[in-house]
C-alpha positions as CSV (number, residue, x, y, z in Angstrom):
1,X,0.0,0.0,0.0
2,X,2.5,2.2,0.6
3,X,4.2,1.4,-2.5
4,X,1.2,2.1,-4.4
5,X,0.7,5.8,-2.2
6,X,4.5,6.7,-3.4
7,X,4.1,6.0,-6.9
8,X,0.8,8.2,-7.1
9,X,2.5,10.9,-5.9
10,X,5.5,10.5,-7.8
11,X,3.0,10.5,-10.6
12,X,1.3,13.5,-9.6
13,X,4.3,15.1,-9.1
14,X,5.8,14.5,-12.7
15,X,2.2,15.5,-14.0
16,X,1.6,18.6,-12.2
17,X,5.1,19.8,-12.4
18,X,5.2,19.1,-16.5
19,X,1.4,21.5,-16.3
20,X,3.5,24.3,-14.3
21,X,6.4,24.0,-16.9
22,X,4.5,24.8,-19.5
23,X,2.4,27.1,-18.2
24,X,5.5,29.0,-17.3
25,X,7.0,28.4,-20.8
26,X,4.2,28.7,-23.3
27,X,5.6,28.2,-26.8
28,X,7.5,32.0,-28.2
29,X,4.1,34.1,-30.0
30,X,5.2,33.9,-33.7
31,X,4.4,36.9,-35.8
32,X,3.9,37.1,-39.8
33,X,6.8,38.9,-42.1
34,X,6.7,42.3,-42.4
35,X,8.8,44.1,-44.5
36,X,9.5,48.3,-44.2
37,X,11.5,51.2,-45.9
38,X,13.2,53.1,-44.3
39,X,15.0,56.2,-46.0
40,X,18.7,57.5,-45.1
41,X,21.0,59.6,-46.2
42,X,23.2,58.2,-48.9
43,X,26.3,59.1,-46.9
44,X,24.8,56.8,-43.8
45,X,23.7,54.0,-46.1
46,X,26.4,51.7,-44.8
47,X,26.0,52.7,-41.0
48,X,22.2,51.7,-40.9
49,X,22.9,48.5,-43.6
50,X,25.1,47.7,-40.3
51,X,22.5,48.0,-37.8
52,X,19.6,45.5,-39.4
53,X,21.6,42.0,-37.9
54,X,21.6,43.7,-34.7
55,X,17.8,44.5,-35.1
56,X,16.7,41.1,-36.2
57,X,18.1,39.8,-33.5
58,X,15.4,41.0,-31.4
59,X,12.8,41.3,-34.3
60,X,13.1,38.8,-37.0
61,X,10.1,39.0,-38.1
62,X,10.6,42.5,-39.7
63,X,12.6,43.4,-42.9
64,X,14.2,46.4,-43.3
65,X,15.1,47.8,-46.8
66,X,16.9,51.0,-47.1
67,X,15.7,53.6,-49.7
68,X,18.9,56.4,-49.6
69,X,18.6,59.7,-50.6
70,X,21.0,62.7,-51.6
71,X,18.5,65.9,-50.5
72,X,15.1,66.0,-48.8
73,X,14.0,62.4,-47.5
74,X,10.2,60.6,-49.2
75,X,7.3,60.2,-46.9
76,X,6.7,57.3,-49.5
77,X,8.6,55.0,-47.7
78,X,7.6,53.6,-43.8
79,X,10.2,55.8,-42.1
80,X,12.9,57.9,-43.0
81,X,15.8,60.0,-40.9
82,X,14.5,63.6,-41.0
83,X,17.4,66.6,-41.2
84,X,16.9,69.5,-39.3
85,X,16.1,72.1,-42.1
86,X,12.7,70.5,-42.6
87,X,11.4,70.9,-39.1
88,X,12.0,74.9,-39.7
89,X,9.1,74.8,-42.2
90,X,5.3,74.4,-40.6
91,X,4.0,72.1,-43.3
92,X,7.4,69.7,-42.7
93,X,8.0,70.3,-46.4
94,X,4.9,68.7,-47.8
95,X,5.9,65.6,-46.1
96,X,3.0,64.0,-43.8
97,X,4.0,62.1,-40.6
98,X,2.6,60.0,-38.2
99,X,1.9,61.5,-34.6
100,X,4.6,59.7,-31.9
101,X,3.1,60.4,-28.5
102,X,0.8,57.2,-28.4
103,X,4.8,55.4,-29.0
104,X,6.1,57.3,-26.8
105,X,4.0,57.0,-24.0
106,X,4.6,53.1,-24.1
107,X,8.2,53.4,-24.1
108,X,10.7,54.0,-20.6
109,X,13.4,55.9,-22.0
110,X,12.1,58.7,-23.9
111,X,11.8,61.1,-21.2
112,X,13.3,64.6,-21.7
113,X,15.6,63.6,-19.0
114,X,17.0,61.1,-21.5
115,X,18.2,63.4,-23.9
116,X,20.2,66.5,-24.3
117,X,17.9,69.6,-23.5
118,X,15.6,70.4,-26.8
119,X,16.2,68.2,-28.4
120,X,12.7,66.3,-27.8
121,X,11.4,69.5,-28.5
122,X,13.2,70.1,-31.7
123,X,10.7,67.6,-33.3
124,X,7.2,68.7,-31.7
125,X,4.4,70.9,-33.1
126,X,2.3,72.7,-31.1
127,X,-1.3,73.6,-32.1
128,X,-2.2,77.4,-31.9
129,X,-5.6,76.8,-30.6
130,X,-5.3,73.9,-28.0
131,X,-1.4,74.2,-27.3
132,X,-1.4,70.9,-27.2
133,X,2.4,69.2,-28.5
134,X,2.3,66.6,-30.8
135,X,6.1,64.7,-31.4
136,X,6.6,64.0,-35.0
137,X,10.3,62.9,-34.6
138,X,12.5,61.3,-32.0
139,X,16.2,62.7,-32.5
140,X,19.1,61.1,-33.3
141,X,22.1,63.0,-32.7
142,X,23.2,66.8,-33.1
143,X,25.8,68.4,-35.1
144,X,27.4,71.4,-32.5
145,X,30.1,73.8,-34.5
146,X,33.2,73.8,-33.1
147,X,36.4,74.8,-33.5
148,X,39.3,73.0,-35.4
149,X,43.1,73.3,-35.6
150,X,45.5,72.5,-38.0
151,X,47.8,70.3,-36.0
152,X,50.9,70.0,-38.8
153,X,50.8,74.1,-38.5
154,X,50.9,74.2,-34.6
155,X,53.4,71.7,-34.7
156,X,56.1,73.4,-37.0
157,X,55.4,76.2,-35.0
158,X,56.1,74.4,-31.9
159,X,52.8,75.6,-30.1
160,X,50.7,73.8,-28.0
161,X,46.7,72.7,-28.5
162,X,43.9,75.0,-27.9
163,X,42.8,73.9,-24.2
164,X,39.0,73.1,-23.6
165,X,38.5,75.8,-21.1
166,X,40.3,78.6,-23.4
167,X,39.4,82.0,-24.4
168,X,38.9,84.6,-26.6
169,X,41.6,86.1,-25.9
170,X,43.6,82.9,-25.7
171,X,42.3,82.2,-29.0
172,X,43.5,85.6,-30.4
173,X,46.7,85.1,-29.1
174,X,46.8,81.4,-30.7
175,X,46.0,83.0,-34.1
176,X,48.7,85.8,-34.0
177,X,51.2,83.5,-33.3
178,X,49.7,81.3,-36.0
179,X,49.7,84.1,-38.6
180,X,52.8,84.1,-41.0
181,X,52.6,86.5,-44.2
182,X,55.8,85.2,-46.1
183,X,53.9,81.7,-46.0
184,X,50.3,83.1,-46.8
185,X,49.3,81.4,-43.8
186,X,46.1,82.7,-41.8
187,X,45.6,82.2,-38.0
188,X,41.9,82.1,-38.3
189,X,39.5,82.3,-41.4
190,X,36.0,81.5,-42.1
191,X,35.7,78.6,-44.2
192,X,32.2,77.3,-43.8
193,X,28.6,79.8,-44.4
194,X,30.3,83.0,-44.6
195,X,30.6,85.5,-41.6
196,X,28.0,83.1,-39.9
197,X,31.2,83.0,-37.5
198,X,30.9,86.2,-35.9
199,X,27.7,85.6,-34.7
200,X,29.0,83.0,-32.5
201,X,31.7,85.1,-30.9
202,X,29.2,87.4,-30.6
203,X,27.1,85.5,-28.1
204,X,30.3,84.1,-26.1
205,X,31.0,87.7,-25.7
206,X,28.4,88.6,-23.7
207,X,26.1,90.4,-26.8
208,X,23.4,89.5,-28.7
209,X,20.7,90.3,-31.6
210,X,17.9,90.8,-29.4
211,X,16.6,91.6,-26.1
212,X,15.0,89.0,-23.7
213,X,11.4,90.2,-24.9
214,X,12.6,89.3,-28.9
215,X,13.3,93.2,-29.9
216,X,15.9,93.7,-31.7
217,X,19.0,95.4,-29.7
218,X,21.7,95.3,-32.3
219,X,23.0,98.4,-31.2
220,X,24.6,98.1,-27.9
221,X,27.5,99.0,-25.8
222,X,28.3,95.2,-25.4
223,X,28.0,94.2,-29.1
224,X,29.9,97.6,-29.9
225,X,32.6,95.5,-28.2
226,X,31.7,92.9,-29.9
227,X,32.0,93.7,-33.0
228,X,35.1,95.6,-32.7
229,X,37.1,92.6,-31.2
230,X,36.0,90.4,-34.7
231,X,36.9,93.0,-37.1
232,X,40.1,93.5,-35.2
233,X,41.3,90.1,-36.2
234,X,40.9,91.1,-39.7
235,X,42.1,95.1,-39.5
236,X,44.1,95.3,-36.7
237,X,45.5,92.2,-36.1
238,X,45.6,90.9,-39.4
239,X,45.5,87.3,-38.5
240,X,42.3,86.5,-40.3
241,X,42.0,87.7,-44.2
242,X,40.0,90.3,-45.6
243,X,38.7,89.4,-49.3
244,X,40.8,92.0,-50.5
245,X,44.2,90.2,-48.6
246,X,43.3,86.8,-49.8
247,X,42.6,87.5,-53.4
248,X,46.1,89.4,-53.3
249,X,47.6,85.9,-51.9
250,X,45.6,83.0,-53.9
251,X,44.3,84.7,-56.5
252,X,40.5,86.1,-57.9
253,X,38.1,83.5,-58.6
254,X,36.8,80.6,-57.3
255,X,36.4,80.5,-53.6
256,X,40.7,81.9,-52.5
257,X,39.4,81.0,-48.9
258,X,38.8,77.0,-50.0
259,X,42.0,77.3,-52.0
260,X,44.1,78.4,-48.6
261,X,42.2,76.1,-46.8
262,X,42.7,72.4,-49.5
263,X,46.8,74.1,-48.8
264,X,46.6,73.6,-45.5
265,X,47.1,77.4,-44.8
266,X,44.4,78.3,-42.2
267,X,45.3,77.5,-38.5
268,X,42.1,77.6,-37.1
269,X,38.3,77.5,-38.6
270,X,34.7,77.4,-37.6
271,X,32.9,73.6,-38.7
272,X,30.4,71.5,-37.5
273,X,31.1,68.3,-35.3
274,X,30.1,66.2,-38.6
275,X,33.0,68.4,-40.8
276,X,36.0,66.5,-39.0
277,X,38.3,65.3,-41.3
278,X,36.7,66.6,-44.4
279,X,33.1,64.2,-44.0
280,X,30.4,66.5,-44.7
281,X,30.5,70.0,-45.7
282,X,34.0,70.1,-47.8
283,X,34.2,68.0,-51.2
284,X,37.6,66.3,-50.2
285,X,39.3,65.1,-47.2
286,X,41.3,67.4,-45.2
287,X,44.9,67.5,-46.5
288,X,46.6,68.1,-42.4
289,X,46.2,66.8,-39.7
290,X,43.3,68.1,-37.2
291,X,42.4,68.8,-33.6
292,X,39.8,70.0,-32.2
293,X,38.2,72.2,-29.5
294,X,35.2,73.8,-28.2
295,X,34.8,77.5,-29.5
296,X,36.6,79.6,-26.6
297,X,34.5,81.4,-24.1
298,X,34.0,84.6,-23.3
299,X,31.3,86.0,-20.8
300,X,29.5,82.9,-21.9
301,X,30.4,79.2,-23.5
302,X,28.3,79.5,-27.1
303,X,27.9,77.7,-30.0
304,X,24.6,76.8,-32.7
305,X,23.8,73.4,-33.4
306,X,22.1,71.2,-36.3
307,X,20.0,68.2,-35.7
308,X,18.5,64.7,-37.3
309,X,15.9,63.0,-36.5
310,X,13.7,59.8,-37.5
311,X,9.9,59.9,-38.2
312,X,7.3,57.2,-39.4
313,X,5.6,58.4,-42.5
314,X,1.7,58.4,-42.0
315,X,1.0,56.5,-45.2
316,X,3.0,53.3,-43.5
317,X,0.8,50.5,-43.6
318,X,2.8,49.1,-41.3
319,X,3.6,51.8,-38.5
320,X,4.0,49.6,-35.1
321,X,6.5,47.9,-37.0
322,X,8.7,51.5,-38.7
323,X,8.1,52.8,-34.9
324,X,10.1,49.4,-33.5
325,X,12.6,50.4,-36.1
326,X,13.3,54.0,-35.5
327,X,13.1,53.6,-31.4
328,X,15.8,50.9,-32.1
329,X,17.8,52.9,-34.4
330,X,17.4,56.1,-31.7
331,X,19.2,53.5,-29.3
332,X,22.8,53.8,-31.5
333,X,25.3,55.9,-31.6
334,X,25.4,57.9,-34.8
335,X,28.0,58.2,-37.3
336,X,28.9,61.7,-37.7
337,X,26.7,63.1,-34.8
338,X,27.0,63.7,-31.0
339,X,24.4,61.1,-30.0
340,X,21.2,62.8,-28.8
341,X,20.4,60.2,-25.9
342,X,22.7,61.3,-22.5
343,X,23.1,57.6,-22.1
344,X,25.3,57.2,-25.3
345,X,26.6,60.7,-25.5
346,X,28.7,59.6,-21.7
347,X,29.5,56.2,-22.9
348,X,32.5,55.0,-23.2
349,X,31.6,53.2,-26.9
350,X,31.3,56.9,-27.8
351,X,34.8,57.7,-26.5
352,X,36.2,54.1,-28.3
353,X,34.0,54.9,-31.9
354,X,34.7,58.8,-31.7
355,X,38.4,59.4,-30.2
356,X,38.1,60.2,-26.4
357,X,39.5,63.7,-27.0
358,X,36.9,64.3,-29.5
359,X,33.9,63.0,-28.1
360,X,35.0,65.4,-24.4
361,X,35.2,68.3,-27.1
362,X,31.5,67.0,-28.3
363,X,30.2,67.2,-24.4
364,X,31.8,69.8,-23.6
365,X,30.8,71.8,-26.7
366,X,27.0,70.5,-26.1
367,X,27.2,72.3,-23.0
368,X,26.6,76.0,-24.8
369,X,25.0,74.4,-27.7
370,X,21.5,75.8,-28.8
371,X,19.8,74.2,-31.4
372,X,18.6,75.8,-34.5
373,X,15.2,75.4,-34.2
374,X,11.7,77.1,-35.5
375,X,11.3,78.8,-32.5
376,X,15.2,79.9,-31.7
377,X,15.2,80.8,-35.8
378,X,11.8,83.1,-35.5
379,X,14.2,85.9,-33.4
380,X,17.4,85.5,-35.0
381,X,15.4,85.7,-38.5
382,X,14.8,89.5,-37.2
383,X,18.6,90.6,-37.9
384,X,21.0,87.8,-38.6
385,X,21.3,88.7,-42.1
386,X,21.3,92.4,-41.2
387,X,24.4,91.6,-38.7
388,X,26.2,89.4,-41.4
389,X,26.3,92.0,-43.8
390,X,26.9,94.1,-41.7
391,X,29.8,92.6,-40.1
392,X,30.6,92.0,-44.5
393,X,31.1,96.0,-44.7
394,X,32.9,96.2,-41.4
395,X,35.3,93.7,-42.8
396,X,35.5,94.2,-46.3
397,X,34.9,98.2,-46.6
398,X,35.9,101.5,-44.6
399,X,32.7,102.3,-42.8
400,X,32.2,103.6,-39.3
401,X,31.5,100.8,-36.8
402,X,28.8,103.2,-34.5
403,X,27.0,104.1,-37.5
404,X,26.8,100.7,-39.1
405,X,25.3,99.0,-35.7
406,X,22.7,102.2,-36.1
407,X,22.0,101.4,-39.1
408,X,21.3,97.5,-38.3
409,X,19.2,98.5,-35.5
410,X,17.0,100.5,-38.0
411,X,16.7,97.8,-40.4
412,X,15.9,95.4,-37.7
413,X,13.4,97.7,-36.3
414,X,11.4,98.0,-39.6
415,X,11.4,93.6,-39.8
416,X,8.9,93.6,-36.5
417,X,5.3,93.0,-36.7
């Protein structure tokens, strides 16, 4: 009898324990193919073609084909990487996107506190009426401007690296000493959007283009200093080059500044983070070696920033699948970008993928970065192009510098509503 009682219960035991096993184990959900577009820039094609094993991995179910592109990203695909130019435009360029906060709100790690500041914000509409915010994009990574230095120059030169927590005038000193005439050699020059430059010194100065209420205030005693201190470097100190100086030294025609620059003649220059080495923004690779730093502060660390993005297109027909895609992808480290998320921004992969020097320069030039935005563009729209031709007379002509910033402030008066 007690035979019989132990074998029941083994019994029993085998059964119920093989129920509880599976009811803890129920067989893995299997889900049907699904295939999605996703458009990149051409430049990226290889970086995302690198990231689809490592997404399958967790969704195998989904395909991913990429669709590059050279200029403005389709909404005719399932999801595409969205550059920062088209947020500036209300209609989003013509290109119709699927809302994100329903996505969102599922998600853990898409706080603002997960990101650099704005850059959640960079991507959202508001609606006039309700104020309510919708997300339309989740960012990616941000492209700060920063300054670079031509290493082989410093070096014959036997002078040391820009610091991280240098100056203006530690950077005017750098470029005097950088300056040599018998080579053609500059100590500083604009190479990338013009005179955009001087707007950035402006700010680290202490001045600005408009008051904290949005009205313009071009013409004050701090951005009289301002201003001065730039068109020094090209009148007094002579280490930057007036157009007049560098046609003299590389000739009239196409671009002398470029020419200097491909020559490896300009000790230090204004480019975004994505520039560095001649990537994005130049047609070749650079020709010297280069460092880099954050732009040197004044009353104030300052710099503007670009940003990219990823948005589902709302004629997907498969959107849960694109939005498993993008949130992925916004998991990565970027190619040419500081990484939007905090998370990967800190990381030591970022320090490994970028150079540890470069991606401290990257933090550290995040700290003063503001993003180009909609909103920060609606004030600067008021006078930036009255200040950059301005600062173009200053530079270029004889004019009076009191009268010219009198002059802006007029014409930036007559801009507001």
């Amino acid at each position: 009898m007690a035979l019989k009682r132990k074998i029941i219960s083994t019994l029993l035991t085998l059964i119920l324990g093989g129920a509880l096993v599976g009811a803890c184990a129920p067989p893995a959900p299997t889900f049907e193919p699904v295939s999605i577009q996703f458009g990149v820039p051409l430049a990226d094609q290889t970086y995302y073609e690198s990231l689809i094993p490592l997404f399958n991995e967790k969704f195998p179910y989904i395909s991913v084909e990429l669709k590059p592109y050279t200029d403005n990203p389709s909404d005719e695909v399932d999801a595409f990487v969205l550059p920062w130019y088209i947020t500036l435009n209300p209609t989003l360029n013509g290109l119709k996107l699927l809302p994100l906060n329903d996505y969102l709100a599922r998600e853990t790690d898409f706080g603002a506190e997960n990101f650099y500041p704005n850059a959640l914000e960079a991507f959202r509409q508001k609606d006039p009426q309700s104020g309510a915010e919708t997300q339309m994009a989740i960012p990616l990574g941000i492209d700060p401007w920063v300054m670079y230095y031509n290493k082989d120059l410093l070096e014959a030169r036997e002078l040391p690296n820009p610091r991280s927590d240098w100056t203006l005038s530690d950077f005017t000193d750098l470029a005097r000493a950088l300056r040599d005439p018998n080579e053609r050699v500059y100590g500083y020059a604009p190479v990338t959007f013009g005179y955009i430059d001087s707007l950035l010194f402006l700010y680290a100065y202490g001045g600005g283009l408009f008051d904290a209420k949005g009205v313009p205030a071009l013409n004050t005693p701090i951005n009289a200093q301002a201003v001065k201190w730039y068109i020094d470097l090209y009148k007094e100190e002579g280490v930057a080059p007036t157009r007049a100086q560098i046609e003299a030294d590389y000739g009239i025609g196409q671009n002398p500044v470029m020419i200097a620059f491909n020559e490896g003649r300009i000790g230090l220059f204004v480019a975004p983070f994505s520039a560095r080495g001649g990537s994005s923004f130049f047609r070749d690779s650079w020709s010297f070696a280069w460092g880099m730093a954050p732009m040197p502060e004044g009353e104030t660390r300052f710099t503007l920033a670009f940003y990219e993005g990823a948005a589902v297109s709302a004629r997907s027909l498969h959107p849960s699948e694109a939005w498993n895609w993008i949130a992925f992808v916004s998991r990565q480290i970027p190619p040419r970008l500081v990484p939007a998320r905090l998370s990967l921004a800190k990381s030591e992969t970022f320090d490994q993928q970028t150079g540890k020097e470069v991606a401290e320069v990257a933090r550290q030039a995040m700290e003063g970065a503001l993003l180009l935005t909609r909103e920060s563009l609606e004030d600067f729209n008021i006078g930036i192009d009255i200040f950059i031709s301005m600062i173009d007379s200053l530079v270029n002509g004889d004019f009076d510098l009191n009268r010219e910033l009198e002059k802006a402030q007029r014409n930036a008066e007559l801009r507001l509503p």
